[in-house]
Backbone as CSV, one residue per row, in Angstrom:
resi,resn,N_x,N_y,N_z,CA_x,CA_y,CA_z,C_x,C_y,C_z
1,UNK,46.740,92.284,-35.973,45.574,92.114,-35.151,44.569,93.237,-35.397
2,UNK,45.278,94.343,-35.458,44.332,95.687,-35.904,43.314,95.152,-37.143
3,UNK,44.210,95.029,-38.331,43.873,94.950,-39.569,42.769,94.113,-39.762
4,UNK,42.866,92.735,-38.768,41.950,91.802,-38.875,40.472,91.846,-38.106
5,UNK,40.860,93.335,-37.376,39.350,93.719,-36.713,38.829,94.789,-37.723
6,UNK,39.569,95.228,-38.137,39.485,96.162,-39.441,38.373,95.392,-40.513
7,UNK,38.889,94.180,-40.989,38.447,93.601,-42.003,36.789,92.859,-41.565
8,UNK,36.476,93.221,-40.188,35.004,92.881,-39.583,34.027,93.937,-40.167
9,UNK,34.428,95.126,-40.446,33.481,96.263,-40.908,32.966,95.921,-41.792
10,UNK,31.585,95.934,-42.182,31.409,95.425,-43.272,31.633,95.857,-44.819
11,UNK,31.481,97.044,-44.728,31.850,97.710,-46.771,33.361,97.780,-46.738
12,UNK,33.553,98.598,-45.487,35.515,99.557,-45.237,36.602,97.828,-44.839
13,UNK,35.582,97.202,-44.461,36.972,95.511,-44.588,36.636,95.186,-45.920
14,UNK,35.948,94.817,-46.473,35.742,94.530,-47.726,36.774,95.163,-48.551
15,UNK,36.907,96.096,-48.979,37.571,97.075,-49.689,38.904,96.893,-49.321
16,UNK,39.384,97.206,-47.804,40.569,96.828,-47.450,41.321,95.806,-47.419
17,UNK,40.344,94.636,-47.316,41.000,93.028,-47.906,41.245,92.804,-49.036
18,UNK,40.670,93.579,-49.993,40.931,93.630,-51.376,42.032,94.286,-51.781
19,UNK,42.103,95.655,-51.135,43.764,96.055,-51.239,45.061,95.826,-50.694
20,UNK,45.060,95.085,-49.661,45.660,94.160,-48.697,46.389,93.575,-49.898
21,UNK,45.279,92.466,-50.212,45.626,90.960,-50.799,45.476,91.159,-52.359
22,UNK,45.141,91.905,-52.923,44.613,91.996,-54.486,45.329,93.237,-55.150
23,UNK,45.304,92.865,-56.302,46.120,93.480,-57.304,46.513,94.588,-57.000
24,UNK,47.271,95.692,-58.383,47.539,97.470,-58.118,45.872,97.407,-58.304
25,UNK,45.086,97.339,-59.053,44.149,98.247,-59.505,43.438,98.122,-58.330
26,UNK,43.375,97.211,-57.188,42.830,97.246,-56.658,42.854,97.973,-55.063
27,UNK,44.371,98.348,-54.835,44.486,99.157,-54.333,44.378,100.946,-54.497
28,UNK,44.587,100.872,-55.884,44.244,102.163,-56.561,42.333,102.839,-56.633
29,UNK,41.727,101.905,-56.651,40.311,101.532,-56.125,39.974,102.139,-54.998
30,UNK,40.699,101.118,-53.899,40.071,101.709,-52.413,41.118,103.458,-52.558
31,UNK,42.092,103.354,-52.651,42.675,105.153,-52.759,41.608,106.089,-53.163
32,UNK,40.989,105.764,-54.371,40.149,106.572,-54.932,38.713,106.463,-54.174
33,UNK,38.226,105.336,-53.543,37.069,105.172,-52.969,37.499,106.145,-51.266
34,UNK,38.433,106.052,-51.168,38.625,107.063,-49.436,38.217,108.666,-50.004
35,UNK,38.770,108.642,-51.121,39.072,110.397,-51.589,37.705,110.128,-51.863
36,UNK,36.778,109.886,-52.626,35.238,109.848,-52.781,34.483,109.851,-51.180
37,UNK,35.106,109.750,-50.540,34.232,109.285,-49.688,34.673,110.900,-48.128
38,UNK,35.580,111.469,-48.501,36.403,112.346,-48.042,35.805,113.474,-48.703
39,UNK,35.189,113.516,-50.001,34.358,114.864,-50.489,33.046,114.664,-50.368
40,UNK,32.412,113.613,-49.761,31.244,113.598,-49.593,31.157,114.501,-48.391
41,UNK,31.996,114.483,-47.530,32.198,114.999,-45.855,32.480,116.110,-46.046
42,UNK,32.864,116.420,-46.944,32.756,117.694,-46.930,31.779,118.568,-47.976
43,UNK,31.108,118.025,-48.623,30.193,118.636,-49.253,28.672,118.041,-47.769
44,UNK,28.719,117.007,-46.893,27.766,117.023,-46.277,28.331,118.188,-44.941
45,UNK,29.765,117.954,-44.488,29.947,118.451,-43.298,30.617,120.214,-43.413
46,UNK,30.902,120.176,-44.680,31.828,121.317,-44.906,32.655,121.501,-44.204
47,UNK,33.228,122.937,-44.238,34.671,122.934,-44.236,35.797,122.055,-42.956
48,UNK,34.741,121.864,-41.738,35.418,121.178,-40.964,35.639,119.790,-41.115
49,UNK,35.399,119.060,-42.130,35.892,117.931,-42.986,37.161,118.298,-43.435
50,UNK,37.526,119.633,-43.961,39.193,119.579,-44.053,39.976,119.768,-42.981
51,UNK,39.266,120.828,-42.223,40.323,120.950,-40.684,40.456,119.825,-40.047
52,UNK,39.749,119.355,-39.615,39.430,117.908,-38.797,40.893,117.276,-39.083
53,UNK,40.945,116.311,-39.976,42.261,115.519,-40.566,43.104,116.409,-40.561
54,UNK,43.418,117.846,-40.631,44.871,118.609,-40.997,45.023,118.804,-39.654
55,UNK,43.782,118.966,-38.608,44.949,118.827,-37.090,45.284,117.855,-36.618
56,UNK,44.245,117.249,-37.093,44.561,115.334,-36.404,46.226,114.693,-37.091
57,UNK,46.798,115.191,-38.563,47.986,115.018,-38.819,49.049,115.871,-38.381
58,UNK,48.798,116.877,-37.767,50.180,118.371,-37.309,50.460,117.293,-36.134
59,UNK,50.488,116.698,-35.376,51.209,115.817,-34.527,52.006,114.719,-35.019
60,UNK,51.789,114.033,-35.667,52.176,113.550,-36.491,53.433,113.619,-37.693
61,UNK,52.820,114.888,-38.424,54.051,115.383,-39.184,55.074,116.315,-38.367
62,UNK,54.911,116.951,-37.194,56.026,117.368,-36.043,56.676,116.057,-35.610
63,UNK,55.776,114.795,-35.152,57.093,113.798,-34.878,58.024,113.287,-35.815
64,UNK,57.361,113.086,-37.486,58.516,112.908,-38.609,59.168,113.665,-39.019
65,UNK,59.032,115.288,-38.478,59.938,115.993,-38.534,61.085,115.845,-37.336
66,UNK,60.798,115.987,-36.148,61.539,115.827,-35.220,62.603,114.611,-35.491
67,UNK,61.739,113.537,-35.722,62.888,112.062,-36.023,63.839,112.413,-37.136
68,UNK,63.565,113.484,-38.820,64.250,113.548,-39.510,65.341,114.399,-38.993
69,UNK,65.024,115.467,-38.184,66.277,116.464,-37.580,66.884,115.628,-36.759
70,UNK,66.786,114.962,-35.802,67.555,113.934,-34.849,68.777,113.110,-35.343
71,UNK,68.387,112.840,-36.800,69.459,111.829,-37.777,69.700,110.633,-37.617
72,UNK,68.243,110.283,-37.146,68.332,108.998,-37.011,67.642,107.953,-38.041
């Protein structure tokens, strides 16, 4: 249901229906089109284009750590 409100955006569904449903190269495409689009933000926003995402993931990588110590 996410995915399919996802695919309403107009350029970022485009791209993502294509890697969804369409070939490797075409997922290898949108990979490379996020990372293009990830140094633009930071050549427009600087450096808090890298912090931003590295705190927004430390929650994240503490819960897949936590689940890997648990042994489950």
């Amino acid at each position: 249901m996410v995915l399919r409100a996802l695919y309403w955006i107009p350029i970022f569904g485009w791209l993502l229906r294509d890697a969804v449903h369409g070939d490797t190269l075409s997922r290898i495409l949108f990979v490379v089109n996020l990372l293009v689009l990830w140094a633009l933000a930071v050549m427009i926003f600087g450096y808090a284009a890298i912090i931003i995402p590295a705190l927004l993931l430390t929650p994240t990588i503490l819960a897949i750590i936590v689940v890997f110590t648990l042994g489950r």
